[in-house]
C-alpha positions as CSV (number, residue, x, y, z in Angstrom):
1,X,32.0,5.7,39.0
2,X,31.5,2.2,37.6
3,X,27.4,2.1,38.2
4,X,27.1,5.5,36.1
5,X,29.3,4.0,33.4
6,X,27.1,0.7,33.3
7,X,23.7,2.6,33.6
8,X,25.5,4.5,30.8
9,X,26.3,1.7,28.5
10,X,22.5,0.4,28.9
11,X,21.2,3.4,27.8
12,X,23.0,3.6,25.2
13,X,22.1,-0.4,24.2
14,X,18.9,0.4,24.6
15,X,18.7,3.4,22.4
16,X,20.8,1.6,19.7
17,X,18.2,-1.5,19.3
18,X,15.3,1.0,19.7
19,X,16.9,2.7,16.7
20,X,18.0,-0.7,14.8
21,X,14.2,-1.7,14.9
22,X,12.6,1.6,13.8
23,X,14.9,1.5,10.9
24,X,13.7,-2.1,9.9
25,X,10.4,-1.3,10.6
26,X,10.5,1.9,8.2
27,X,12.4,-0.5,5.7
28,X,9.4,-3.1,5.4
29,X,7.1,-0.5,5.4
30,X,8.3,1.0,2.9
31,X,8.5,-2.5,0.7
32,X,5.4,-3.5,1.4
33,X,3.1,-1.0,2.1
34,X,3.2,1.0,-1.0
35,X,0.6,0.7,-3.9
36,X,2.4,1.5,-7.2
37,X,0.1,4.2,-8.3
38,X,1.0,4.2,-11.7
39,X,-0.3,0.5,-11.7
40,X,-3.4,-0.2,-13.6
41,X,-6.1,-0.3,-10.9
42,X,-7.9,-3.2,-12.5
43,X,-7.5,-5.8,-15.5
44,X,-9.6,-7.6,-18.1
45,X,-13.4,-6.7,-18.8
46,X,-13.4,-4.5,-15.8
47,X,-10.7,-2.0,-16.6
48,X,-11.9,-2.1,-20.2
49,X,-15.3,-0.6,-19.2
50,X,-13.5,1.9,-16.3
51,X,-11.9,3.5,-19.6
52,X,-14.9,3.2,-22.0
53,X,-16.8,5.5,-19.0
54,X,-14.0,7.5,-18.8
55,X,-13.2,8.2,-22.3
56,X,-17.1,9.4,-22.5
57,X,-17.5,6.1,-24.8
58,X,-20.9,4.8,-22.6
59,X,-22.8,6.6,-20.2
60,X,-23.1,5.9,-16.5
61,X,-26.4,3.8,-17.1
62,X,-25.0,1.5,-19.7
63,X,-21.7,1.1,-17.6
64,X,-23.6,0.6,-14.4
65,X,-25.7,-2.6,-16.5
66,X,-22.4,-4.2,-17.7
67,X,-20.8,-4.1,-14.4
68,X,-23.8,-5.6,-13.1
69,X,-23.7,-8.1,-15.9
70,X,-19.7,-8.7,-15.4
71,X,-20.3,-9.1,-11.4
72,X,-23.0,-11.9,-11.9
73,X,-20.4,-13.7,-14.1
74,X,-21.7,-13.2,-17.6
């Protein structure tokens, strides 16, 4: 009667820190691996010109030459 008990109690110890570390693993993922989406995807010049492109304000030619002028650090 006493083995089954132990065998019992490990079990159960088992399952418990199985379930302990799922739970902190959900916790950091849910801390950390999230992207806010309603975060601006980029700042500065860049983000400036994503919105002129899509507000229809320049077309995809003239936005493709100022990136290309932005990324060689103009």
């Amino acid at each position: 009667m006493m083995g089954a008990t132990h065998w019992t109690l490990w079990a159960l110890l088992g399952l418990g820190t199985t379930g302990f570390w799922a739970i902190v693993a959900y916790a950091a993922g849910s801390l950390f691996g999230r992207v806010d989406p309603e975060a601006p995807l980029a700042t500065g010049a860049r983000a400036e010109l994503d919105e002129q492109l899509a507000r229809g304000q320049i077309g995809i030619d003239e936005y493709q030459q100022r990136r290309q002028h932005l990324a060689d650090g103009h």
